[in-house]
VOZARO-17245 format. One record per residue (C-alpha): residue number from 1; y, z, x; chain. Coordinates in steps of 0.001 Angstrom, whole numbers. Example, Ala and Ser with C-alpha at 12.3 -4.5 7.8 and 13.67 -1.06 7.14 Angstrom:
<recs>
[rec 1, [-4500, 7800, 12300], A] [rec 2, [-1060, 7140, 13670], A] 
</recs>
This chain:
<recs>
[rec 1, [45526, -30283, -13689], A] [rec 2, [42967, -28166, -15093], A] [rec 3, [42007, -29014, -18939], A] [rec 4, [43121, -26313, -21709], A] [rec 5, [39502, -25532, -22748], A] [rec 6, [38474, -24533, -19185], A] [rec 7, [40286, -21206, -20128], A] [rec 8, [39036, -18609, -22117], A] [rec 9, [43170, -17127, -22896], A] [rec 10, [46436, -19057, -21710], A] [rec 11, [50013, -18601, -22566], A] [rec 12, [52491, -21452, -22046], A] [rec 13, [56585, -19583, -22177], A] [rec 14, [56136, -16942, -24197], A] [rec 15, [58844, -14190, -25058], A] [rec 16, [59276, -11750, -27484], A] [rec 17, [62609, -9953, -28431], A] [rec 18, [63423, -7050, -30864], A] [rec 19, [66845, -7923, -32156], A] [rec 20, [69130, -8515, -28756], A] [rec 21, [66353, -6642, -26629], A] [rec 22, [64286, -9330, -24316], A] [rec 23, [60798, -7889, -23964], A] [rec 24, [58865, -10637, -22717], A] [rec 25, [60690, -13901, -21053], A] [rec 26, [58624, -16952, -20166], A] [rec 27, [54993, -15406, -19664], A] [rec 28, [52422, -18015, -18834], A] [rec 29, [49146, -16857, -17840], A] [rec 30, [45396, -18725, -18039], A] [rec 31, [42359, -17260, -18142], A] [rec 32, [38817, -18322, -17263], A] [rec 33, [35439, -17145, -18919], A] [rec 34, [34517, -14229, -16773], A] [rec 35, [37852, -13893, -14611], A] [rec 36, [39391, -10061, -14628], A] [rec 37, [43304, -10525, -14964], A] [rec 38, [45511, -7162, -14334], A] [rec 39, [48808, -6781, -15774], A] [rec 40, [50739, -4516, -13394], A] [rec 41, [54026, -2408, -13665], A] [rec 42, [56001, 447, -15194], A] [rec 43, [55544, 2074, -18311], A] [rec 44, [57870, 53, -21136], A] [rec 45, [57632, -3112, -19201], A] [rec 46, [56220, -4969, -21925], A] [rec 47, [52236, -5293, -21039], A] [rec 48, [51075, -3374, -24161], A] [rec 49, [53377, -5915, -26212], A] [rec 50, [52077, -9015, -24492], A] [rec 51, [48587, -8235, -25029], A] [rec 52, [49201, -7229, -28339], A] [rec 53, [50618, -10588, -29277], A] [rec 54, [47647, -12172, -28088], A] [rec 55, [45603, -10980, -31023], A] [rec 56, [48595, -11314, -33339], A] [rec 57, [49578, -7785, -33724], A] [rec 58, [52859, -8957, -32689], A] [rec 59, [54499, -12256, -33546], A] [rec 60, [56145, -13940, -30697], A] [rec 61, [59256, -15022, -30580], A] [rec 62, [58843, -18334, -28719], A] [rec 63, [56075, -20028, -26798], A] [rec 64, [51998, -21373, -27325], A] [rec 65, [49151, -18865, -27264], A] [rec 66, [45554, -20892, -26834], A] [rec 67, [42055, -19327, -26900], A] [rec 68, [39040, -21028, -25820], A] [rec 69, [41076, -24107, -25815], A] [rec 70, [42339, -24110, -29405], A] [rec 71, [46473, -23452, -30224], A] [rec 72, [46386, -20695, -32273], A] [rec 73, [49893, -20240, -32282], A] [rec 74, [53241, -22422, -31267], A] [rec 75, [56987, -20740, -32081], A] [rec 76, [60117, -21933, -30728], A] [rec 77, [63712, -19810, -31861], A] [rec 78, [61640, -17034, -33553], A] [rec 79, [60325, -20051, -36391], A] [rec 80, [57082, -21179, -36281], A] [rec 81, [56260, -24435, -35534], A] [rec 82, [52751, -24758, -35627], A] [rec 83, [49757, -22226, -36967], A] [rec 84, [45803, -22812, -36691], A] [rec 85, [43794, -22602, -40044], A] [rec 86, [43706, -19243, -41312], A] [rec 87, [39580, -19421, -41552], A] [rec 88, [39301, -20716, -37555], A] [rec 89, [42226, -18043, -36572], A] [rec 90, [39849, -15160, -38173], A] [rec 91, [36729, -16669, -35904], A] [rec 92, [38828, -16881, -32751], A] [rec 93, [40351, -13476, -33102], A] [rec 94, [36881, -11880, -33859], A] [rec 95, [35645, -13036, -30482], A] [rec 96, [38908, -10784, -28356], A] [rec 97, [38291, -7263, -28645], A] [rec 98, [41049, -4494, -27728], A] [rec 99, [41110, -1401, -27084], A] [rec 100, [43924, 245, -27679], A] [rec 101, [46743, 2586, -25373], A] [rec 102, [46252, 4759, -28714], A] [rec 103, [42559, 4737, -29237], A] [rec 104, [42291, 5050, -32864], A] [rec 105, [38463, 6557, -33028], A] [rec 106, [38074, 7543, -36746], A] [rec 107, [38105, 11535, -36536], A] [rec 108, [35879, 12262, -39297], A] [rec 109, [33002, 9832, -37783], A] [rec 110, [30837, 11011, -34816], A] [rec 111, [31246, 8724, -31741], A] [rec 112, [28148, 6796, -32760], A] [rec 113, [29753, 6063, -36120], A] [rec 114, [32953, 4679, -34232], A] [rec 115, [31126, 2345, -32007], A] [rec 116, [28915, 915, -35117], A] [rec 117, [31247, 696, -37682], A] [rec 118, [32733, -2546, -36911], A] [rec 119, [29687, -4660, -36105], A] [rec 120, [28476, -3396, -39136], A] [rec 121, [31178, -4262, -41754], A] [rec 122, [33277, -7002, -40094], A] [rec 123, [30147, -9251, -38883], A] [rec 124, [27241, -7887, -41507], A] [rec 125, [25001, -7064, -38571], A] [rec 126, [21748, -5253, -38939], A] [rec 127, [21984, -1048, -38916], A] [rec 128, [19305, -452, -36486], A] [rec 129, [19948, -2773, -34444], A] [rec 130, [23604, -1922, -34054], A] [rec 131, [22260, 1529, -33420], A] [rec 132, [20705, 1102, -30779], A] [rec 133, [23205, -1630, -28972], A] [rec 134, [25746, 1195, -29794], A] [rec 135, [23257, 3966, -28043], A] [rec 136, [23182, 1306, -25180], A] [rec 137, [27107, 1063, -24548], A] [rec 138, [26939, 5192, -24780], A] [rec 139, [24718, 5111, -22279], A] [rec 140, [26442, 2693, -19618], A] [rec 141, [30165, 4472, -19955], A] [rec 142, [28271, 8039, -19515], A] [rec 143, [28109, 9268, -22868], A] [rec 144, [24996, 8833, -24583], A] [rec 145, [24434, 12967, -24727], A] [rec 146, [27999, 12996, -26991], A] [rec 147, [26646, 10551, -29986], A] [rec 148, [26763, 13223, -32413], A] [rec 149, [30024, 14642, -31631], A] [rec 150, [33686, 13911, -33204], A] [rec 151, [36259, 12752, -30937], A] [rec 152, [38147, 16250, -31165], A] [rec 153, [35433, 17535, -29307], A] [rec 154, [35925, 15170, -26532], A] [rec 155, [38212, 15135, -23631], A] [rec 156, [41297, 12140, -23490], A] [rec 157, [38816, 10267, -20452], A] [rec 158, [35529, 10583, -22879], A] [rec 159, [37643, 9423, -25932], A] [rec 160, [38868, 6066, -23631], A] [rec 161, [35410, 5304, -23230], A] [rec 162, [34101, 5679, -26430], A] [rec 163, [37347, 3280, -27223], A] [rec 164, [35415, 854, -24633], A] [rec 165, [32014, 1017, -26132], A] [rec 166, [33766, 646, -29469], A] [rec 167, [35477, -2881, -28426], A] [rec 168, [32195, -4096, -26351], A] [rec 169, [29796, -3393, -29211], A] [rec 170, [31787, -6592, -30773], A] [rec 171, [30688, -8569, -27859], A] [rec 172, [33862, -9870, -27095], A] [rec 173, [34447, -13435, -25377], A] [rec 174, [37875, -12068, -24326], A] [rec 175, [38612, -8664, -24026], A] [rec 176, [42415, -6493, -23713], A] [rec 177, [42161, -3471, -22554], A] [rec 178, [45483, -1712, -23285], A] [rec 179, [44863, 1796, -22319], A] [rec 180, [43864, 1366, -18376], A] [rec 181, [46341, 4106, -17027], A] [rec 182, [47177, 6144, -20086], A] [rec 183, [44663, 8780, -18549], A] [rec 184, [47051, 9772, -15417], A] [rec 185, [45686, 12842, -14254], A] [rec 186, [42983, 12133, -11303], A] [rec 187, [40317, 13867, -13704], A] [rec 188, [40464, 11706, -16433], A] [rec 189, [40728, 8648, -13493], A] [rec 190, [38042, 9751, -11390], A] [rec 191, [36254, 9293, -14682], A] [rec 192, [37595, 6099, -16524], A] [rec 193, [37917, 4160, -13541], A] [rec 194, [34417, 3858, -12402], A] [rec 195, [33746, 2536, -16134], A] [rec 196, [35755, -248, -15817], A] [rec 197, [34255, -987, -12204], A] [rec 198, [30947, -1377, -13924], A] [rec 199, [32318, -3208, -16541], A] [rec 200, [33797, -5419, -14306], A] [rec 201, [30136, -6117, -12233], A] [rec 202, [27674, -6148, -15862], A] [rec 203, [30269, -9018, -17314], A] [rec 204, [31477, -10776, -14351], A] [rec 205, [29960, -13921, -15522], A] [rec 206, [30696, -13253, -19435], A] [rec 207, [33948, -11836, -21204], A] [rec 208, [37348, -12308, -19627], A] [rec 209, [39522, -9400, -19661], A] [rec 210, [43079, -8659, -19213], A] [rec 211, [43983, -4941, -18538], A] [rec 212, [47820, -3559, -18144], A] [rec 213, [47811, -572, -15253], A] [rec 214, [50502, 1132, -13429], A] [rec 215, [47704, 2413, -11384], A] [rec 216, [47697, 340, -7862], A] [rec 217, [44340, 2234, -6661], A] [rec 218, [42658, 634, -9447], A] [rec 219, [44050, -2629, -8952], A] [rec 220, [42844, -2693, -5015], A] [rec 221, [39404, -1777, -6548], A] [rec 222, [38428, -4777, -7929], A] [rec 223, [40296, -7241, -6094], A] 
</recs>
């Protein structure tokens, strides 16, 4: 048996329920440092939740969530039963990145302001250089030339990436990508998939990353 810390993510029985309504029963997943995990099936099967309850947006009901070895959370009967530190949970949950189904750019900052913003404020990093690391991730999901626009000026596809750059520019150990078919039409997928291709080559032997799809092309792609 493999030890804990060998895995970036893992999951021992989770579930999650909203009053008598069983979203997630006994999910146990475990993730190693540059492994790409795929989440696949229908829309309101629960991926978005169980990725969201990875960073703690959502409180399980039961089960263990680990990252990089440490129990971050343990709840049995919707009680909890044991909670990391508060201080080590921030540093843990500062090193998985999302990016959201809903991708939340600020509309009154340009896309270069969206992808900067939280390198600069959550980790204190220097301007410049979080400039030009943010001109960089423009550059590798194909929009460098759209820095100075707002995100109503962008197309849904163009918006998902800036979302990308956005969560990379944190330089992520884990990263959840919860937004990997909300772009349906073959446009916006002839578009966002090749991203996440590249992604999936530049950071083979970095991040992790766990990505819900209902999209089996994409899922024969990098398998």
């Amino acid at each position: 048996m493999e030890n804990q810390e060998a895995f970036m993510l893992e999951t021992q029985h989770v579930s999650k329920h909203y009053g008598k309504l069983e979203v997630l029963k006994d999910i146990n997943l475990q993730v190693k440092k540059g492994e790409v995990i795929c989440l696949i099936g229908p829309s309101g099967a629960g991926k978005s939740t169980y990725l969201r309850s990875l960073n703690q947006l959502e409180t399980i009901t039961g089960g263990k969530i680990f990252i990089k070895g440490h129990l971050l959370l343990h709840r049995e009967h919707d009680h909890t039963v044991e909670r990391i530190d508060k201080k080590t949970q921030q540093q843990l949950l500062l090193e998985m990145g999302m990016c959201f189904q809903r991708f939340n750019l600020f509309p009154h900052k340009t896309v270069l302001a969206n992808v900067m913003m939280s390198p600069i404020i959550v980790k204190h990093e220097d301007k410049e250089q979080v400039r030009q690391e943010a001109l960089t991730l423009l550059d590798r999901v194909g929009l460098k030339s759209k820095a100075d626009e707002y995100p109503n000026r962008l197309s849904g596809g163009q918006q998902q990436r800036v979302a990308i750059a956005r969560a990379l520019a944190m330089k992520p150990d884990a990263l959840a990508i919860s937004a990997a078919c909300s772009m349906r039409s073959a446009s916006c997928s002839g578009a966002v998939m090749p991203t996440f291709s590249r992604m999936d080559l530049e950071y083979r032997n970095g991040s992790c990353r766990i990505r819900p799809t209902c999209a089996r092309r994409y899922l024969r792609s990098i398998c």
